[in-house]
N, C-alpha and C positions, 0 to 999 in steps of 0.2 A: 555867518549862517544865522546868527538870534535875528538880527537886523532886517535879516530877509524875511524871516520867518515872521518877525513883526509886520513889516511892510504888508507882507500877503493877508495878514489878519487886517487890517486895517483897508487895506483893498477892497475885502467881503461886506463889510459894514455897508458903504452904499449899493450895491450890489443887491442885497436883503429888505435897504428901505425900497428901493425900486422894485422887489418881487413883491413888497405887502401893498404898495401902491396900484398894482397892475392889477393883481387878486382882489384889495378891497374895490378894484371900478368894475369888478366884473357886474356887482349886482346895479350900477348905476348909469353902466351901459345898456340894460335891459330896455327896449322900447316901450314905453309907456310907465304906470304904477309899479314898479318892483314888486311890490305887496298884493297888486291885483292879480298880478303874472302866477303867483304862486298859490295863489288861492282858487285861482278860478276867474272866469266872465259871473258865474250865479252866485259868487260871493257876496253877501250883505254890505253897506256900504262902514255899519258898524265894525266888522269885522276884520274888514279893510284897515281901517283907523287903528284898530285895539294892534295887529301885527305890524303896518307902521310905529307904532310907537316901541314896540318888544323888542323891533329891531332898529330903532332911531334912527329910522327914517323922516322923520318929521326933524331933525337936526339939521344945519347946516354941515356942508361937504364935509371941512377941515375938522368940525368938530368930532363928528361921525369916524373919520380915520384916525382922532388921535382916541377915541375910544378904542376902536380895532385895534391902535396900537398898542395901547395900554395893555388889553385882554391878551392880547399873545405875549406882551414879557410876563405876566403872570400866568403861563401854560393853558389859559382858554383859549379856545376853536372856536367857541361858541358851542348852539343846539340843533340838532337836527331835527329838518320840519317833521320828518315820517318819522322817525323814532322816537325824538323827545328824549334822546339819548344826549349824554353829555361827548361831544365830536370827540375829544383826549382822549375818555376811556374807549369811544368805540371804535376809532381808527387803527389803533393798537395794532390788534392781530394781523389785519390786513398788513399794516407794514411790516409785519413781521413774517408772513406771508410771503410776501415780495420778495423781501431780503432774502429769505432763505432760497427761493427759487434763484434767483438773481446770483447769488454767489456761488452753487451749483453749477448752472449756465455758465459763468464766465472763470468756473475751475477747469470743465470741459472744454472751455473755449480755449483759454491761455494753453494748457498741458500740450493741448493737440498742435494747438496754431503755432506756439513758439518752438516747440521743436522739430514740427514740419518747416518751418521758413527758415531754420539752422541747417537741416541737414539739406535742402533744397539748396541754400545758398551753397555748402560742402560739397554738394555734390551736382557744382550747376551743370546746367545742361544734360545730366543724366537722363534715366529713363523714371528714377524716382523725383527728378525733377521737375521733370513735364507732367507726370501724374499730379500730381502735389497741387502745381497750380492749374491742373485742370479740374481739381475736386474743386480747390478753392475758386474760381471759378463760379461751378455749378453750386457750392456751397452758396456763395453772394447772391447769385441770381433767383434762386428756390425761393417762393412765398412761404413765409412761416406756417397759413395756416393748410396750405396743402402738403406739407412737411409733416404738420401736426396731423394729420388727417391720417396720412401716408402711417406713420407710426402706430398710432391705433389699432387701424385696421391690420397691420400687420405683426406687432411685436405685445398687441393686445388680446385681439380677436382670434386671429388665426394662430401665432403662436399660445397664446397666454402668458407669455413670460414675465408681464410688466401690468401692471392697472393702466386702466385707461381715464380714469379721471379721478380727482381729489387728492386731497392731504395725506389721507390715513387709513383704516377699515371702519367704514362709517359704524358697523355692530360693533367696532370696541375701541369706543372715543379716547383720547388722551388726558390726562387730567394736566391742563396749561397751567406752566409754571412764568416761564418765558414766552411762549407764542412761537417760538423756536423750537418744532417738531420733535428733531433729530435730537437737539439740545437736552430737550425735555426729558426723550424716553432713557436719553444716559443720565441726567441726573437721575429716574425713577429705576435707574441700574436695569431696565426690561433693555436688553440687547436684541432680542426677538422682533419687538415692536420697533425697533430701530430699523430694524433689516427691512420692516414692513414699508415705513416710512421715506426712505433710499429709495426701496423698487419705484414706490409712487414719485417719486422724485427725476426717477430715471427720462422716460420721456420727455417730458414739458423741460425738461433743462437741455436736451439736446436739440428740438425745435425752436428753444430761443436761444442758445448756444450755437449756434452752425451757422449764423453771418455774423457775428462776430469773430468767431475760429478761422474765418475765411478771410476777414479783412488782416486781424493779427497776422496770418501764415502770411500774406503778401508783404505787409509791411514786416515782418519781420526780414523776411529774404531781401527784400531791396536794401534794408539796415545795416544787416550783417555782408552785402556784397560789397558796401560802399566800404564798412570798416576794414574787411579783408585786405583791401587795395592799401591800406594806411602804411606808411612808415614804419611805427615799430610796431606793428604787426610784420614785416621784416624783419625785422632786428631781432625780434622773439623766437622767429623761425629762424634764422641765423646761429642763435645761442642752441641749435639743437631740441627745443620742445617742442613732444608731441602735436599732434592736431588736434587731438581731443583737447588736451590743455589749452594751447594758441587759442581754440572756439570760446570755450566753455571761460575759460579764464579771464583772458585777457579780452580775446571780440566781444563777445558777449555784454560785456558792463556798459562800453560806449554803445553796443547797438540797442539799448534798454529803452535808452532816454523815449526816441518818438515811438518804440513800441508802448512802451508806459502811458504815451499821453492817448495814445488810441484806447488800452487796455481802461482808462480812465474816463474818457466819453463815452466809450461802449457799455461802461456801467452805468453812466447814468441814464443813459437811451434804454436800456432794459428795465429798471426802474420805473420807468415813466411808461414806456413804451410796449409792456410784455401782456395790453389786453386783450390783444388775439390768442396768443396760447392759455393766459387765464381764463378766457369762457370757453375754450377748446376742451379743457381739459379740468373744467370745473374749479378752477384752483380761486381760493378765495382772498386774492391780492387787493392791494392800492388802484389799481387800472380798472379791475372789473367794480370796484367798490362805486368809485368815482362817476363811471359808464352807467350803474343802476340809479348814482344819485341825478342822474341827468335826465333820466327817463321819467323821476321822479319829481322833478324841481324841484330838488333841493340844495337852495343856493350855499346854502351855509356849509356843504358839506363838501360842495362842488368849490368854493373860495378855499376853503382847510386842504383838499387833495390836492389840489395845484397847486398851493403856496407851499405843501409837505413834499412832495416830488422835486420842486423847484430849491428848494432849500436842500436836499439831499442832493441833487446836482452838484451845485456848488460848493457842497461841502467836499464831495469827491474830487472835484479840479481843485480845491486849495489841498487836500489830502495827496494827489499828484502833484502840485508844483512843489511842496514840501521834500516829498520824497528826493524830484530832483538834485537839492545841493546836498542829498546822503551817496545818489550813488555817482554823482559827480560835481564834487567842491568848485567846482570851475565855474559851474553856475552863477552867475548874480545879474540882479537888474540895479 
């Protein structure tokens, strides 16, 4: 298992030089002056020169990226053109933002999805069967933002039961400790403001929870059909145990593996992917961060969110292949 676990570390390594390679060409791909692009066509020509140089541009290729290289093992992004902000400190909360949404979304999604595609599978062919994969289904096929929309208006508007956009009660900010909302208001022991925190959390995790919850329920049911059929999933049943035990115990473990590896790409697709429900719902993530710095040309902030996104991917698929030889040693490459 260490061996393996090495190997997969060692894996990542060029995996990581290939995403800073891809993010540093993004500014060298830009048509024309990089430095003019961002300044403007009424840009001085001075001025042009002074931001080539800030941003060594005036360098050759290789030397240029083994700068970039450098600055990121020692924790620099770089600066951002519009803020002037240091990118490290100011990316922060957005991903933490993210995350916190993101792991919401795919608690709602796992909960629902793996135990509808269990008892679906238990009870194929039933009436809760064909329901099941008929939400999932219509779960897959639903646009996020008319999902998001759909919610608002109703579990916002008409009911009131849930906020319809933001983090928190804008009149009574949080004082960040972590950038982790929820986190936060339990360290500051405010259980009240936690509760606040939840509700607003409530929608935007079930708009971007509900195609993933859909893909899980399927793969989970075609998983658990195939282990069903197994051998000593006989034998199990043979010796007398239950059905709930045979599922929950014994099916259950092998049907993990490909649900895990979906449960693992599906995270990082929300990660990356959640800037529909972020500007839906005001939420101030990585995706919408990223989408404002594009509007804004700002390269430097735009190379750090896709190189940070990208890098969390992959951390999460070697965080899955890991898992794999815990929940079954059979595993090896």
């Amino acid at each position: 298992m260490t061996a393996y676990i090495m190997r997969r570390l060692l894996h990542v390594i060029p995996v990581l030089l290939g995403m800073t390679v891809i993010t540093f060409s993004i500014v060298h791909l830009i048509p024309g002056n990089p430095a003019q692009t961002i300044l403007g066509e009424a840009a001085t020509q001075e001025a042009v020169e002074n931001l080539e140089e800030n941003m060594g541009l005036n360098e050759p290729y290789l030397t240029q990226y083994g700068i970039y290289v450098t600055d990121l093992l020692k924790g620099d992004l770089g600066t951002s053109l519009r803020s002037k902000a240091a990118i490290t400190e100011e990316i922060w909360p957005h991903i933490a933002a993210t995350f916190e949404l993101t792991f919401f979304a795919m608690l709602f999604a796992v909960c629902i999805g793996v135990n509808a595609g269990i008892i679906s599978a238990w009870k194929q062919n039933s009436w809760f069967d064909l329901l099941a994969m008929l939400f999932a289904l219509v779960g897959v096929s639903i646009p996020v933002f008319w999902l998001a929309l759909m919610e608002q208006w109703m579990f916002a508007q008409e009911l009131g039961w849930f906020p319809a956009y933001g983090r928190e009660d804008s009149r009574d900010p949080i004082a960040a400790i972590t950038h982790f909302y929820v986190l936060d208001a339990l360290i500051h022991l405010d259980f009240s403001r936690a509760l606040t925190i939840l509700k607003h959390l409530v929608l935007p995790s079930i708009a971007l929870g509900t195609i993933p919850m859909a893909i899980i329920a399927r793969m989970t049911r075609s998983s658990m059909l195939e282990v069903m059929q197994s051998d000593y999933i006989r034998t199990v049943r043979a010796k007398g145990s239950g059905q709930f035990l045979v599922i929950y115990k014994h099916a259950l473990k092998n049907a993990t593996i490909p649900v895990l590896t979906v449960i693992g790409l599906q995270t990082g697709v929300l990660l990356g992917g959640a800037i529909l429900t972020e500007t839906i719902f005001s939420w101030p993530g990585i995706g919408r961060y990223v989408y404002e710095a594009i509007n804004y040309r700002d390269y430097p902030v735009i190379q750090s969110g896709i190189l940070v996104i990208a890098f969390l991917f992959v951390i999460i698929n070697l965080i899955v292949d890991i898992l794999y030889t815990f929940i079954d040693p059979r595993v090896k490459y």
